[in-house]
C-alpha positions as CSV (number, residue, x, y, z in Angstrom):
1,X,134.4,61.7,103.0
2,X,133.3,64.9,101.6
3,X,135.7,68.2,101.7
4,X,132.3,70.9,102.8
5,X,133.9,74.1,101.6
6,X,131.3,76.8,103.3
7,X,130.6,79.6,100.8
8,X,128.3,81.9,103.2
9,X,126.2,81.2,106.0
10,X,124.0,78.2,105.1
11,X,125.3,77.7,102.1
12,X,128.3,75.4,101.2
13,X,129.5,73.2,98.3
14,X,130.6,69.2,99.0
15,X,132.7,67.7,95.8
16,X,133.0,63.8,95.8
17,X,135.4,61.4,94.0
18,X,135.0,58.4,92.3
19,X,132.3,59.0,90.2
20,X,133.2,62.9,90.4
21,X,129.9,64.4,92.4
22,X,129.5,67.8,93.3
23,X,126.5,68.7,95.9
24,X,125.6,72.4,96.4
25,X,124.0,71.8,100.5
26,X,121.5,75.1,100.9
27,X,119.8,75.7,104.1
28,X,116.2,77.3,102.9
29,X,115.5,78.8,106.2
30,X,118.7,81.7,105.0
31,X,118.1,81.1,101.1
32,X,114.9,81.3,99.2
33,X,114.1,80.0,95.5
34,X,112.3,80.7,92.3
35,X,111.5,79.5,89.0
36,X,112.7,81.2,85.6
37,X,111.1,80.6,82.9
38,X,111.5,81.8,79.6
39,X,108.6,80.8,78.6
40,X,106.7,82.5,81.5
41,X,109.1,85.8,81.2
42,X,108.4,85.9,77.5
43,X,112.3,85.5,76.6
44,X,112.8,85.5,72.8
45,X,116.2,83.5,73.4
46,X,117.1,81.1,76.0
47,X,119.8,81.9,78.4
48,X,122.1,79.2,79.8
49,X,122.8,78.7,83.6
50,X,125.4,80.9,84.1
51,X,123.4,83.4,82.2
52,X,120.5,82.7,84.1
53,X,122.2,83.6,87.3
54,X,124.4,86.8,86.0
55,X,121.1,88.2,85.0
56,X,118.8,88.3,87.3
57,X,121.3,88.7,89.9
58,X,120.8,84.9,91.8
59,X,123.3,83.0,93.4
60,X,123.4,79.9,91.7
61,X,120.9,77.7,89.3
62,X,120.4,74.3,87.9
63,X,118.0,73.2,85.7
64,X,114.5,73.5,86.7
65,X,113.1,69.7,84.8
66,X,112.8,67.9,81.6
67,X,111.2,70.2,78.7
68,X,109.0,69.3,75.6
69,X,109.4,69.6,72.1
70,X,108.8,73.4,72.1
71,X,112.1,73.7,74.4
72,X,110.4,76.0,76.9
73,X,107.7,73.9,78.3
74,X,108.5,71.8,81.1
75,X,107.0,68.2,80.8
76,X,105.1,68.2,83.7
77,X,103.4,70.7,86.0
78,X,105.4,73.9,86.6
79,X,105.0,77.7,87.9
80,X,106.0,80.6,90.1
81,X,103.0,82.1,91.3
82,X,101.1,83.0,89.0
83,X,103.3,82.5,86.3
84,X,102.7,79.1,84.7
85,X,104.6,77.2,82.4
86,X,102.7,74.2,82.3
87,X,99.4,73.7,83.4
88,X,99.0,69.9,83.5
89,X,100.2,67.1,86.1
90,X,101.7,64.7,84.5
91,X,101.9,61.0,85.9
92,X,105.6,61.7,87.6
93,X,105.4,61.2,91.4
94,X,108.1,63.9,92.4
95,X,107.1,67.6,93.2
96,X,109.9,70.0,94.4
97,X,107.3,73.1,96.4
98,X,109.2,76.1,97.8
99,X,108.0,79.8,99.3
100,X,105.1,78.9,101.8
101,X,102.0,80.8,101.3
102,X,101.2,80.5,105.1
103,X,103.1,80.1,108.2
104,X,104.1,76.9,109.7
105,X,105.2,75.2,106.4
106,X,108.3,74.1,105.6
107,X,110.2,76.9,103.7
108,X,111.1,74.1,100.7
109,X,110.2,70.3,100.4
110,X,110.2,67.4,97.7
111,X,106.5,65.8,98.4
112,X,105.9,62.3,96.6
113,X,102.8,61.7,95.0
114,X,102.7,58.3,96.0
115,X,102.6,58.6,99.8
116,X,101.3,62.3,100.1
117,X,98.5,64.3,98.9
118,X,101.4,66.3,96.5
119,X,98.6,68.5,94.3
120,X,97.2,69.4,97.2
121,X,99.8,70.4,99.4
122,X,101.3,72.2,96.3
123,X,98.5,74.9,96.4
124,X,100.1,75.7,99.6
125,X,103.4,76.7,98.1
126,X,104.7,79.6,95.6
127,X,107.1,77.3,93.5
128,X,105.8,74.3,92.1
129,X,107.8,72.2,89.6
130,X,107.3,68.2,88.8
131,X,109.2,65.8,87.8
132,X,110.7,61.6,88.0
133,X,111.3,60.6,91.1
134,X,114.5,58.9,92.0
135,X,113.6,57.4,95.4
136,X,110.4,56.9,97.4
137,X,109.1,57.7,100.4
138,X,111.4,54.4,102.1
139,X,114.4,55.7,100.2
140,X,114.6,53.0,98.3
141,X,116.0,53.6,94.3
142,X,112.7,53.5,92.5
143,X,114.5,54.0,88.9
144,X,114.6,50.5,86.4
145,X,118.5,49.7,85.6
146,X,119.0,50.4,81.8
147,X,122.5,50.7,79.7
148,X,122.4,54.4,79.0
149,X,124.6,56.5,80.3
150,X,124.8,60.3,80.9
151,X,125.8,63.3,82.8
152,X,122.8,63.9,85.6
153,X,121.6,66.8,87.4
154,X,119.0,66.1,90.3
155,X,117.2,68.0,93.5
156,X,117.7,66.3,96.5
157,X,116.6,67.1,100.3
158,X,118.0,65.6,103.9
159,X,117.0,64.8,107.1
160,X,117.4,68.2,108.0
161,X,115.5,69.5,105.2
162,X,118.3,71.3,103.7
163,X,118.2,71.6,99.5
164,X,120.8,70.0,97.3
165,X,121.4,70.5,94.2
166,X,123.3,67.6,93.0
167,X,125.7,67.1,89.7
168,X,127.3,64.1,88.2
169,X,129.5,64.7,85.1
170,X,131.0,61.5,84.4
171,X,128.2,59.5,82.5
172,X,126.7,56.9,84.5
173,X,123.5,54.7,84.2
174,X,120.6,56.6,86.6
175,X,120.0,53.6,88.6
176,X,124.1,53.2,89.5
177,X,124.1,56.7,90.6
178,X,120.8,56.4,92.6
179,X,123.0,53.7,94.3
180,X,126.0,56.0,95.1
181,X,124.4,58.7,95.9
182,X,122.2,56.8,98.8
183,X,126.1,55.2,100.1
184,X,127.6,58.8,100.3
185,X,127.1,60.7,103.6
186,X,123.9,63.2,102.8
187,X,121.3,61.5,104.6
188,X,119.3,61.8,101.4
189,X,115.8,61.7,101.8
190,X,114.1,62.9,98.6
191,X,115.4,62.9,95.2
192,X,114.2,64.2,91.9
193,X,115.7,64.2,88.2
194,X,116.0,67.2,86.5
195,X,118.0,66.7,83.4
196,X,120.7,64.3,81.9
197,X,123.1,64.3,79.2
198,X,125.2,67.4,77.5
199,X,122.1,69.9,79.3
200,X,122.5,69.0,82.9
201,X,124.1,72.2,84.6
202,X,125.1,73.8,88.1
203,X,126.3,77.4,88.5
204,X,127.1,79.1,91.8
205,X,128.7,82.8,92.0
206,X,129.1,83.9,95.8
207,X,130.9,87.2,96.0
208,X,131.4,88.3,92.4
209,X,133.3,84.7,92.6
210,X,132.4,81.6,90.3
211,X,132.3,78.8,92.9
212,X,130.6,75.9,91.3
213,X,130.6,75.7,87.1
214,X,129.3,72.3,86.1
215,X,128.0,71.3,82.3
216,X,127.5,68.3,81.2
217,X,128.8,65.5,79.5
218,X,127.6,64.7,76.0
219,X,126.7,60.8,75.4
220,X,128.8,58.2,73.6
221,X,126.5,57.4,70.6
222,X,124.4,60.2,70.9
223,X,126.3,63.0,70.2
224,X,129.6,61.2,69.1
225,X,131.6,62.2,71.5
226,X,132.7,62.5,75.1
227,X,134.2,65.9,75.0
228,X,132.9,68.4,77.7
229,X,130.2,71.1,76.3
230,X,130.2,74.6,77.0
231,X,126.6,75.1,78.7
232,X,123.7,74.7,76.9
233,X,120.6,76.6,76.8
234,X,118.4,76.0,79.7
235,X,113.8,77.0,79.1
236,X,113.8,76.7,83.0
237,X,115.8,76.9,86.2
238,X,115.1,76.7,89.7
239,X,117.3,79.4,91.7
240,X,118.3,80.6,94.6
241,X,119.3,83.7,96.8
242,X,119.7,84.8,100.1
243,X,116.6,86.1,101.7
């Protein structure tokens, strides 16, 4: 079982063992989120996640998706608003949406293209950032088993629509940790990729106090070694504060 260490008022921090998880649980009815982009700011250098949060004054960050070859677009359909990063859906079935534009939606949800009119329902919604789904609509592990292994940051939601923001260091193939992380108590419902490898971050700073301070792990083969990075760059982040 998990140790829940509450950090404010809808807000706490779960850290698991064997793999190492660590799952930041946010209630979005007390905490709201946005998308930074440096792409939409205009940034002429990338900040990491810690950076991230320490500038514009957020509580925590992970990374926002996957990002193209210009490292500041997002590979598939991503904006705040009116800010835009990327215009075009891709063929990914998983859309995190978050700030309602009317009343009586939910305040943050993962929809699933495959079993919900997702483009639509996104209109509806502030924040709108796509990405590979991890599990479908009948929470079943959707991803193909394949050797590689890596470090893995993903967006997850449960039963009672609470946010988390989910971290695995120790490298692990995507479909395994699909598997562990539907067998460890979260009631995951939803679940969404958002970067692998030496990239995949998690930063948390309650109280002029770091809390959570996660990199990841770069890949045997890849990058020729195992050692822990220092964080990387990051084009996009979703974050959070309190309302």
């Amino acid at each position: 079982m998990p140790s829940w260490q509450p950090l404010s008022p809808g807000l706490e921090v779960g850290r698991f063992t064997n793999p190492s998880v660590v799952v930041v649980r946010i209630d979005p009815a007390r905490y709201e989120f946005r998308l930074l982009s440096a792409k939409a700011l205009g940034l002429k250098s990338t900040p990491t996640a810690a950076e991230w949060v320490e500038r514009h004054a957020v509580v925590g960050a992970i990374n926002a998706s996957m990002f193209q070859e210009d490292h500041l677009t997002s590979v598939g359909y991503m904006r705040d608003g009116k800010a835009v990063n990327n215009a075009s859906w891709s063929k990914d079935k998983a859309v995190f949406v978050s700030g309602p534009l009317r009343p009586g939606l939910a305040p943050a949800r993962i929809l699933d293209r495959s079993c919900e009119d997702a483009v639509g329902m996104a209109r509806k919604y502030r924040v709108v950032v796509q990405d590979i789904r991890m599990i479908d609509c009948r929470r079943r592990n959707v991803w193909a088993a394949q050797p590689r292994k890596s470090s893995t940051a993903c967006l997850g939601m449960d039963g009672k629509g609470r946010v988390l923001l989910i971290h695995a260091r120790a490298p692990q193939a995507t479909h395994d940790l699909i598997d562990v992380l539907l067998r460890l108590p979260l009631d995951l419902q939803r679940l969404m990729y958002v970067e692998g490898g030496a990239e995949a971050s998690l930063y948390v700073k309650v109280g002029g106090r770091v809390v959570v301070s996660e990199t990841g792990n770069f890949v045997a083969g890849l990058f020729g070694t195992d050692e822990k990075s220092a964080f990387w760059p990051l084009p996009n982040v979703i974050a959070f504060s309190e309302k």
